[in-house]
GUDO-530796 format. One record per residue (C-alpha): x, y, z. Coordinates in steps of 0.1 Angstrom, whole numbers, plus 5000, padded with zeros to 4 digits. Example, Ala and Ser with C-alpha at 12.3 -4.5 7.8 and 13.67 -1.06 7.14 Angstrom:
REM residues 2
PT  east  north    up
PT  5123   4955  5078
PT  5137   4989  5071
//
This chain:
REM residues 491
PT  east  north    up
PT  6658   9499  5623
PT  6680   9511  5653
PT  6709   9491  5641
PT  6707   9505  5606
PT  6708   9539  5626
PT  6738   9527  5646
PT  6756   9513  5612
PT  6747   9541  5587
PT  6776   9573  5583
PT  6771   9604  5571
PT  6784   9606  5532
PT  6780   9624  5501
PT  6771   9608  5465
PT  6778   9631  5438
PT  6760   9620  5408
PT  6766   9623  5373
PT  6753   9629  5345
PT  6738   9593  5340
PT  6723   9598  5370
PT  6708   9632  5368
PT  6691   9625  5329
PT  6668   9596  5351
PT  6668   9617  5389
PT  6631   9629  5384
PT  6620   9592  5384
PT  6612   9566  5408
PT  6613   9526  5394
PT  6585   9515  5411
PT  6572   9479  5411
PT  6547   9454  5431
PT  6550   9420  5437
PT  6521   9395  5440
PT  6522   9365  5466
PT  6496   9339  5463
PT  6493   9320  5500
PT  6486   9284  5486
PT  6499   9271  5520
PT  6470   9248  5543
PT  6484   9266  5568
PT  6468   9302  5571
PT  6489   9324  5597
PT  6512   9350  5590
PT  6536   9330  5614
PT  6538   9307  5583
PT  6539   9327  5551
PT  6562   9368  5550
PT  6559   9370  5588
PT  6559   9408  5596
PT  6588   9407  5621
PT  6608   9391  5596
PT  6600   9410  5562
PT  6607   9442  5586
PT  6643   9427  5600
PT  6652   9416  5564
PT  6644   9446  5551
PT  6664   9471  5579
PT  6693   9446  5575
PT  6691   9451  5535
PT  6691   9487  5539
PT  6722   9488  5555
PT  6737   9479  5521
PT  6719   9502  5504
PT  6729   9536  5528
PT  6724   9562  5499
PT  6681   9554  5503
PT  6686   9572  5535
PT  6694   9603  5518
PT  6684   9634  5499
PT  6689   9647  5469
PT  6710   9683  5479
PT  6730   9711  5456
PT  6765   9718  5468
PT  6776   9748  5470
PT  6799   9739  5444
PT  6765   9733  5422
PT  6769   9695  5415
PT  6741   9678  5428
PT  6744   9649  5452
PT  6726   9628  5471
PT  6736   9638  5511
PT  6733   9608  5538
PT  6733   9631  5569
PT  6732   9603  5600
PT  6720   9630  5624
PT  6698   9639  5602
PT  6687   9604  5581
PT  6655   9604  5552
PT  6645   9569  5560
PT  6626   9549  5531
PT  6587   9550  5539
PT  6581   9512  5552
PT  6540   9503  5561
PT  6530   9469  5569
PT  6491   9469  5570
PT  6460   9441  5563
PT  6441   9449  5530
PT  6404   9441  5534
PT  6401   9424  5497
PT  6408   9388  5487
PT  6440   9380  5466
PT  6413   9361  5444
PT  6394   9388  5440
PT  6427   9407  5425
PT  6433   9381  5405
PT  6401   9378  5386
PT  6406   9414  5378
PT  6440   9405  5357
PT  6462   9421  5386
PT  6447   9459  5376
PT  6466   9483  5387
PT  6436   9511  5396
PT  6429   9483  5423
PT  6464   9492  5439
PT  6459   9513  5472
PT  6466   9554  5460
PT  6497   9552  5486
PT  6509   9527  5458
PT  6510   9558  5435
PT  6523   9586  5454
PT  6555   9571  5447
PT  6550   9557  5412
PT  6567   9567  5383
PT  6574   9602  5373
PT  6586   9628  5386
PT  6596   9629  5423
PT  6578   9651  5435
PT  6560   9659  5471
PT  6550   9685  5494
PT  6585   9692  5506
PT  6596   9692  5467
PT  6624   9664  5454
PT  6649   9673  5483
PT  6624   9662  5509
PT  6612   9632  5490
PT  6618   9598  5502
PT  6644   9577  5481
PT  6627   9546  5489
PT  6588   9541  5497
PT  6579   9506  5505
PT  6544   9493  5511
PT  6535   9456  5522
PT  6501   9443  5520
PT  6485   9416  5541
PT  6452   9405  5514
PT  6421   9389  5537
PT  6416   9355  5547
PT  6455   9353  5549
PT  6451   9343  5508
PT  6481   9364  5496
PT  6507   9396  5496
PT  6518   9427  5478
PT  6547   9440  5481
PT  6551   9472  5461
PT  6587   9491  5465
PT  6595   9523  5450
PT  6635   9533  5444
PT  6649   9568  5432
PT  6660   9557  5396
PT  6690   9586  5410
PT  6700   9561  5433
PT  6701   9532  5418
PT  6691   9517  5381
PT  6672   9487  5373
PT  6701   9467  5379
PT  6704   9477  5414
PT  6671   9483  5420
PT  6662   9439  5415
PT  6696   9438  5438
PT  6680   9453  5464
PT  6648   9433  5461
PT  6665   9400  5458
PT  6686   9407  5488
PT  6658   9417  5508
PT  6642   9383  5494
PT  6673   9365  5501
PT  6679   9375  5544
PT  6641   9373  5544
PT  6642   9338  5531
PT  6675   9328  5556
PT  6656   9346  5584
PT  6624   9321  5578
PT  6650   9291  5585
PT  6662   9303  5612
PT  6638   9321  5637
PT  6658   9324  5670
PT  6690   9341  5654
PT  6671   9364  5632
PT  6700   9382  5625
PT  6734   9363  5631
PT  6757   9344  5603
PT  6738   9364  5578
PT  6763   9361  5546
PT  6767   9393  5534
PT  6773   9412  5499
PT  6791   9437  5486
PT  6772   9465  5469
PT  6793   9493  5455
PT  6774   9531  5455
PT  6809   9547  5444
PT  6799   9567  5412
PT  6840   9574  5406
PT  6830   9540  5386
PT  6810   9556  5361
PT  6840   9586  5358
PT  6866   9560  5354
PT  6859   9560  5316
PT  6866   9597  5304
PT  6887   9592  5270
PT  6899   9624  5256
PT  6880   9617  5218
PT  6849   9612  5212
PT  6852   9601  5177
PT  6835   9569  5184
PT  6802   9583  5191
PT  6777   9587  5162
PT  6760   9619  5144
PT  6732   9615  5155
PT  6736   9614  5189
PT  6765   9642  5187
PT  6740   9665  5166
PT  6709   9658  5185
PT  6727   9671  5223
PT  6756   9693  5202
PT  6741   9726  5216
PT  6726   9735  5249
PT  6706   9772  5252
PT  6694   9791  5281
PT  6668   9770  5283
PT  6685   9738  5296
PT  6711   9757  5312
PT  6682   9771  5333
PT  6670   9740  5340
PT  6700   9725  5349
PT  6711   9756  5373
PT  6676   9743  5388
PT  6675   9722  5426
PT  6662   9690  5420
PT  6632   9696  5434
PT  6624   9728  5415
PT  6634   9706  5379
PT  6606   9684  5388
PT  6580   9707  5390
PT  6586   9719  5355
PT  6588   9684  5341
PT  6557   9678  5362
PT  6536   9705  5346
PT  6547   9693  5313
PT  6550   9657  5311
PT  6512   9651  5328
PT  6502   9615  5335
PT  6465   9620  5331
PT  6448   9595  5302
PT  6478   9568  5306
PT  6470   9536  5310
PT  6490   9504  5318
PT  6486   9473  5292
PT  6499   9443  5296
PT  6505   9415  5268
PT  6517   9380  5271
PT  6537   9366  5246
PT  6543   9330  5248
PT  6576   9316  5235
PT  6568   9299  5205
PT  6553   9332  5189
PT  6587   9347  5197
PT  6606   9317  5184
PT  6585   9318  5147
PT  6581   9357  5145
PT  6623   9360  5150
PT  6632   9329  5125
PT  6612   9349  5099
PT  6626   9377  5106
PT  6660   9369  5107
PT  6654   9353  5066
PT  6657   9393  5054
PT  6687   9398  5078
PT  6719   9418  5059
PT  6743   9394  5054
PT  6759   9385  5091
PT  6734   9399  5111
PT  6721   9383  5142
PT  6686   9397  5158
PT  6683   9392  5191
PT  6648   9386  5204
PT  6653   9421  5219
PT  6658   9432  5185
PT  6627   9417  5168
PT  6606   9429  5199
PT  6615   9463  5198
PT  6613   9461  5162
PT  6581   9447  5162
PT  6566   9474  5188
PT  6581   9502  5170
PT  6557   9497  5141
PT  6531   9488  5170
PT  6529   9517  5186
PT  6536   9540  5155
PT  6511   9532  5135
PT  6487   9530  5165
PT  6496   9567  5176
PT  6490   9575  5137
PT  6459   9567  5137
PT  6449   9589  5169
PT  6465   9614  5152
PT  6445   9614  5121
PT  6414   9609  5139
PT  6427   9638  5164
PT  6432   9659  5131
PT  6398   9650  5118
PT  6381   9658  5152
PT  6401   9690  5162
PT  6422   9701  5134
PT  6452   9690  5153
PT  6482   9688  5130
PT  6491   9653  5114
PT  6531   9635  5120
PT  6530   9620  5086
PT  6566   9638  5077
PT  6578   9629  5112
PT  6606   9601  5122
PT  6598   9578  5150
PT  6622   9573  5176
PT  6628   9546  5193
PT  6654   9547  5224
PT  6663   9513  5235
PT  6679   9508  5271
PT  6713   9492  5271
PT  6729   9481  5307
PT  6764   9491  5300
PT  6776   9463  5328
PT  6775   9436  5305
PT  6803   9458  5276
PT  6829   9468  5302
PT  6860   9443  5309
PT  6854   9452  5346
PT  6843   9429  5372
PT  6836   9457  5397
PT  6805   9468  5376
PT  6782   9440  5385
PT  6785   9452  5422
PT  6777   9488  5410
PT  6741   9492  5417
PT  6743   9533  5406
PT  6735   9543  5375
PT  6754   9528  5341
PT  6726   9521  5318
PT  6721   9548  5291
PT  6691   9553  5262
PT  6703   9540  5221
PT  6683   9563  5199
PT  6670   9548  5168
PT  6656   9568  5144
PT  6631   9555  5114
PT  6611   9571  5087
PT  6572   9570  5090
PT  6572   9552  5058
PT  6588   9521  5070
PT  6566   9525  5104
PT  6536   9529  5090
PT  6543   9502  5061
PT  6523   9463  5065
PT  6537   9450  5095
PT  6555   9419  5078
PT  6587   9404  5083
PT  6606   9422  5055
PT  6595   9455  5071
PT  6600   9443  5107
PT  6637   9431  5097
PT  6643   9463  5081
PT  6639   9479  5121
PT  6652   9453  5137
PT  6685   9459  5111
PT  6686   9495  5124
PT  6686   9490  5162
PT  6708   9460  5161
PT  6734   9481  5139
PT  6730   9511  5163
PT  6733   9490  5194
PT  6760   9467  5184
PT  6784   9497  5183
PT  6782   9503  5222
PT  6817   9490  5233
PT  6835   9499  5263
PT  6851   9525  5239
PT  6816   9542  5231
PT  6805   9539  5270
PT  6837   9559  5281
PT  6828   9585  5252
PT  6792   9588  5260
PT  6801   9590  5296
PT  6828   9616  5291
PT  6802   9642  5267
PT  6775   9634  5295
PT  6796   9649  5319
PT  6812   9677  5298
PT  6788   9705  5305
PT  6764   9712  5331
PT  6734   9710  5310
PT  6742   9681  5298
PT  6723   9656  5308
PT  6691   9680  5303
PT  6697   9681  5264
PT  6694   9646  5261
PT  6663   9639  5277
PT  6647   9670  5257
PT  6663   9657  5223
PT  6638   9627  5231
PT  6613   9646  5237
PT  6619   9665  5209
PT  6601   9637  5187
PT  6565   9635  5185
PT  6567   9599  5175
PT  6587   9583  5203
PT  6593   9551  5223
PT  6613   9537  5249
PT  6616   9495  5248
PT  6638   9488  5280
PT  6646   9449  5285
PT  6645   9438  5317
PT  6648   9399  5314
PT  6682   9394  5333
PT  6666   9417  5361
PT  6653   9384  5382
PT  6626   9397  5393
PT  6613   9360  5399
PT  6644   9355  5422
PT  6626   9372  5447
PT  6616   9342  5471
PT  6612   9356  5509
PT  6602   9324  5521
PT  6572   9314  5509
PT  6582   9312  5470
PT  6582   9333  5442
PT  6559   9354  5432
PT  6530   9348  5411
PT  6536   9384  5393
PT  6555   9412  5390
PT  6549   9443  5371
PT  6557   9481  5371
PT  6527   9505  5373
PT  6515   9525  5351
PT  6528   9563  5360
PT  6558   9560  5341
PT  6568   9581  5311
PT  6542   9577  5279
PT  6554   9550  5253
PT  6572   9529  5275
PT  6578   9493  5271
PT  6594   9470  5299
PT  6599   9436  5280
PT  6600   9412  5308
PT  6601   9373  5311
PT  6572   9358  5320
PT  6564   9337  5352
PT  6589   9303  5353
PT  6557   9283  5350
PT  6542   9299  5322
PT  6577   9310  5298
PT  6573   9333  5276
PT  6575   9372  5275
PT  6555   9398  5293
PT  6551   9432  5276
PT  6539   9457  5298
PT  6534   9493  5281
PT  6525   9526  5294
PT  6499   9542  5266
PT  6474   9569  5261
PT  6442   9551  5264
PT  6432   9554  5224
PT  6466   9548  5218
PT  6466   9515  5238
PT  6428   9507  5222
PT  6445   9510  5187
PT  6472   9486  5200
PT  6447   9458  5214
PT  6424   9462  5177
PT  6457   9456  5159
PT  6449   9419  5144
PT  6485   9407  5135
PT  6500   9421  5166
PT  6472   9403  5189
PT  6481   9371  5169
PT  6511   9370  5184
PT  6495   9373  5222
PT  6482   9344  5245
PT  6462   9370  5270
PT  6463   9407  5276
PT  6449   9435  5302
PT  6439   9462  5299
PT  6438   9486  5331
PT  6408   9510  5320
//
């Protein structure tokens, strides 16, 4: 720690209006060690002193977790690393008096996770000091009994970094952690080192002056702001929060995880793919998110008629269902620097369907018919569209408040975020990979995190955040469990 002290300086991140729409989140994930070593010491498997060196001499590439979110007087909000007066990450190190065995035969359920797990899980940042005295990084190892296993769970401000840089930080914790292991009496020297850019002038370096290549929809659905989001926006960080707090409540959500194996994948896509439009390629993303679109819709359908029958409440029959698919813009832009950007440049494709189509048989006519609209709406990102999206983002102050609300907007909504090229498996600190990884469940409601399964098992890991009837409508739907090796539950 004292030579990340000694290293750190004193600067100011302004962030914009990518990183504002997601500043009210944390990305929080845990991974899961299995100590299948003979020899059972903590000497030999995620020694303490090392995970603790590793992890100070990682931070020192990653300065901005050492801040706080702040309002200039200028009213742009940054995020302030003051080195006289630093916001270190949380870091905790402690035994756990429960077998890793005894995790496992639960399925990994989350409600088994210590509660300091989620204090810092999901949405929105918020604590007793409000957002501007939250910590940007909380990061908890656990030491399971008998020396059987670890957790690691590590919480990032999404406003500092995005998924992207969130699994850089992890695998280059992993990475010095591993080096470290090799080399125990120069813990710290010949290191290799990396560069990690946190300059968001990357983001602003795309600012076209037209924005003709941006479509209705998205132009209509943020066109005009109202006193409303310009309220909110005018708002301190920590204040915004609150009010998202009080309205987005996490009570009732549960996380559900569902394991696809490959050859599902492979024979749900090639049937897919036979009602393609001429020259049309789906992507597995595409038949996924597809595929969970009508999922989800018809399952939140059906609560809502029983809902209706029970309470009166008012049925969505007449409503579209959104679906906003994440798109990590690094891959689009003919610029090498972006890979080392670990800030924010990953933005939300809305799709929009009619309930008809939704709530049609879930065949592979009507799942090609999706799968045709998000792969037509997120073909068009180029680096043209990024530069345009980035430029409106930016253009007013309440910018980046419209465009969360125009999701929430929709009754009937989803986000499907892919998260395969994360490596998340990568994450070896010496005594192999993990045997899982997996977010938690207090995320935002209707989010799916499609994510590879474990290299020994292949495959494709869909781990949701539902409404409990929501997710038991999901688990009772017969052709969508078809599909799925094993699932869980976490009621």
């Amino acid at each position: 720690m004292n030579r990340f002290i000694g290293s750190v300086k004193s600067q100011m991140f302004r962030l914009g209006g990518y990183d504002k729409t997601v500043s009210g989140m944390y990305i929080p994930r845990y991974y899961w060690f299995e100590n299948t070593s003979p020899k059972k010491s903590w000497a030999t498997f995620m020694s303490p002193e090392i995970i603790r060196s590793s992890f100070y001499q990682t931070l020192q590439e990653f300065p901005i977790l050492a801040g706080h979110f702040k309002m200039g007087k200028d009213r742009q909000e940054y995020i302030s690393v003051d080195r006289k007066k630093l916001n270190m990450p949380t870091y905790t190190d402690r035994n756990w008096d429960i077998d890793f065995k005894q995790i496992k035969d639960t399925g990994f359920n989350t409600n088994m996770l210590p509660e300091t797990f989620h204090e810092a899980s999901g949405f929105p940042i918020v604590s007793r000091f409000g957002t501007t005295g939250a910590k940007l990084g909380v990061f908890h190892v656990r030491r399971l009994k008998n020396f059987s296993g670890v957790v690691v769970f590590a919480s990032i401000a999404h406003g500092a970094v995005d998924g992207h840089g969130y699994a850089a930080f992890m695998n280059r914790w992993a990475e010095l952690s591993k080096l470290m292991h090799k080399n125990t009496t120069e813990k710290e020297v010949g290191l290799p080192t990396r560069t990690f850019s946190h300059d968001r002038s990357i983001s602003r370096a795309y600012n076209p002056d037209d924005i003709d290549a941006l479509d209705a929809f998205t132009l209509k659905a943020i066109a005009n702001g109202s006193v409303i989001t310009r309220f909110i926006a005018w708002l301190p960080a920590d204040k915004r929060n609150l009010i998202f707090k009080a309205t987005m409540p996490t009570e009732q959500l549960v996380c559900c995880s569902f394991h696809v194996p490959n050859r599902a994948i492979k024979a749900l896509r090639e049937s897919v793919q036979e009602y393609a439009p001429h020259g049309t390629r789906y992507s597995v993303n595409d038949v996924i998110a597809a595929l969970m679109t009508m999922v989800i819709g018809q399952a939140m359908h059906k609560t809502s008629v029983e809902n209706q029958n029970n309470f009166g409440n008012r049925n969505s029959d007449g409503d579209d269902t959104m679906t906003a698919v994440t798109v990590n813009t690094r891959l689009r832009l003919n610029d090498p620097s972006a890979k080392d950007f670990v800030g924010n440049l990953s933005f939300a494709r809305y799709i929009l369907n009619h309930q008809a189509l939704v709530q049609a048989d879930t065949n592979p006519r009507n799942i090609s018919a999706i799968a045709a609209n998000i792969r037509e709406g997120v073909s068009v990102i180029d680096e043209k569209y990024i530069g345009q999206f980035n430029r409106l983002i930016n253009s007013e102050p309440d910018m980046f408040v419209r465009v969360g609300t125009s999701y929430l907007n929709f009754k009937n909504r989803l986000v499907v975020s892919n998260v395969t090229k994360s490596g998340y498996y990568e994450a070896d600190f010496g005594a192999g990979i993990p045997c899982l990884v997996r977010p938690t469940y207090r995320t935002i409601m209707n989010t799916i995190f499609i994510m590879l399964g474990h290299p020994d098992v292949g495959g494709y890991d869909l781990v949701m955040t539902l409404k409990k009837d929501v997710a038991k409508m999901v688990s009772q739907n017969e052709k969508w469990i078809g599909l799925v090796d094993s699932y869980n539950i976490d009621i």
